[in-house]
C-alpha positions, 0 to 999 in steps of 0.5 A: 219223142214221147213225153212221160205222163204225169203219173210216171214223171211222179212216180219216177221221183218217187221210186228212184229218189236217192234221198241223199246225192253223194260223190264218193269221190268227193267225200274221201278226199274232203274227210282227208282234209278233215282227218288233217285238220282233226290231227293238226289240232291233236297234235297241237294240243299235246304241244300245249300240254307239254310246253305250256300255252305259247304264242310260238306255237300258233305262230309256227301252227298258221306258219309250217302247217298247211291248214294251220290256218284253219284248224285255228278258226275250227278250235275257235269257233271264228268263221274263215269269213269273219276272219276276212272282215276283222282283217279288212276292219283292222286295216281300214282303223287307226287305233293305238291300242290295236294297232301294237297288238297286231304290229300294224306298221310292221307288216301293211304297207305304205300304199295300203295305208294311203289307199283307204278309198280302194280298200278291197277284201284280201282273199284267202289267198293273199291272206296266206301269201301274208302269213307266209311272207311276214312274221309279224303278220303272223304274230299280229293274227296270233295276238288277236286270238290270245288278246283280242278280247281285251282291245276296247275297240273291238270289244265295241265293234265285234258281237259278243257272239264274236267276241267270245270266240277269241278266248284264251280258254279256246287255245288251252283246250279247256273242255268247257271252252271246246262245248262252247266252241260246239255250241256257237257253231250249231247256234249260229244258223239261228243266232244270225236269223233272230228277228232281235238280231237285225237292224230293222229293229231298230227302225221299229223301236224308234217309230214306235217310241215317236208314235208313227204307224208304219207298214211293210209289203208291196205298194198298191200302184207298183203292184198294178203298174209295175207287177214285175219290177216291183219289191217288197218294202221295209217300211212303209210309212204311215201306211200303203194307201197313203206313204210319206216315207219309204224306207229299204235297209241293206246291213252287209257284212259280207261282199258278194257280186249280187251288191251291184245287182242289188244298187241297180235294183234300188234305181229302178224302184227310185224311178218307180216311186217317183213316178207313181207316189211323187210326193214320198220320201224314198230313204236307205239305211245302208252300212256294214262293212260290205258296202266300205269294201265295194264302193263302186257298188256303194254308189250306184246303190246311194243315187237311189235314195234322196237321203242316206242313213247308217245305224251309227248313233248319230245318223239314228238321231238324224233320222229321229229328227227328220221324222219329227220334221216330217210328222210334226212331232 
């Protein structure tokens, strides 16, 4: 067997690069999906206009039509996977308030209630086993998009990059309500990678308020000791020569497999850390409602570190505390 040059490998990507890879096999029976999404909501629109902006309308759209579901979301804005988080949000809260908007009682069942600790992400699947089982499911999915917005405990919970998505102005087709629509699905790349926009920053804004210099990267002894387990970190504290503290923040609000991987990883620096800076605090910062719904992986990824915190208002005031404690502040 005779292997290509250099030369020739280079010049084969080159000369027969097909710049963008297509199955059209694939691209027709997708623009049919589309194409039935786009009808779906014309139709839909026509039915506000002559009826008037009805919940029935929404109920029946989720309910009779085989994409209603996500044609809904594509009028909105709302991601089918923040749909998934705001359910399992809803199941997990007991909230007066939300729980008449959604008809909770009417539609989870006695088990789900009082297996809180096994709480697992409903998949698209059994979400739409829901919708087509029970009415007030349905009714209860089509209050949050009509009223959603005014529950005070999701006005708290949800970002208002979020909670400007469940606006009534969506579902009567209004056109500035539809750019709106256009913008948040083109920003939200963007939006989701800000630097202002992770939690992180929080940790910075309270070391620089108390005065404490801290550092991110590799730590010098894991580089030479252990160069292929090492990672990089979140904070350093003071500084990598000399660490007091070191700090790893996981904020999930997605599930994924790679969170086991991820807790198994944490151990490995654990046991790093203490071997090669054994007079270092190794703390977490882990919350979101990613971790609540793996628990299983929530604990393996806790043993890691020798505390634990969330970005709760509480937990923040402990970790100031103990940073004062640590520091003499």
């Amino acid at each position: 067997m005779s292997y290509l040059s250099l030369d020739k490998k280079f010049n084969t990507v080159i000369t027969k690069n097909t710049f963008y890879f297509y199955n059209k096999e694939f691209e027709e029976a997708y623009e049919g999906y589309v194409n039935s999404i786009k009808e779906t909501l014309l139709v839909l629109k026509n039915q506000v206009q002559n009826k008037g902006l009805r919940k029935e309308l929404f109920e029946d759209l989720i309910h009779k039509k085989k994409n209603g579901l996500r044609a809904l979301l594509a009028l909105t804005g709302f991601s089918n996977e923040s749909l998934k988080r705001l359910i399992t949000f809803i199941r997990i809260i007991d909230d007066p308030e939300l729980n008449v908007l959604i008809y909770k009682e009417k539609w989870i069942t006695e088990a789900e209630i009082n297996d809180k600790e096994n709480i697992k992400e409903w998949s698209d699947k059994k979400i739409g086993k829901r919708i087509r089982e029970s009415e007030f499911f349905r009714k209860g999915l089509v209050n949050i998009f009509f009223e959603g917005s005014t529950i005070p405990i999701l006005s708290n919970v949800l970002p208002l990059f979020e909670l400007k998505k469940l606006s009534i102005s969506k579902l009567n087709f209004e056109i500035d309500a539809l750019i709106d629509t256009l913008i948040r699905y083109k920003e939200k790349g963007s939006y989701s990678g800000k630097k202002e926009n992770n939690p992180e920053v929080v940790i910075e804004d309270m070391l620089d308020e108390l005065g404490i210099r801290f550092e991110k990267g590799d730590l010098g002894e894991l580089i030479n000791n252990a160069p292929d387990t090492k990672r990089t970190m979140d904070f350093i504290i003071p500084d990598k020569k000399s660490p007091k503290i070191i700090i790893e923040c996981s904020y999930l609000v997605t599930t994924s497999s790679g969170q086991g991987d991820k807790s198994k990883t944490e151990i490995s620096i654990d046991s790093l850390i203490k071997e090669h800076y054994p007079d270092a605090h190794f703390w977490g910062f882990v919350d979101g409602i990613g971790w609540y719904v793996r628990k299983n992986d929530l604990k393996r990824m806790v043993v890691a570190y020798e505390d634990v915190f969330t970005f709760h208002q509480g937990e923040l005031e402990r970790f100031k505390q103990l940073l004062k404690e640590v520091f003499g502040r």
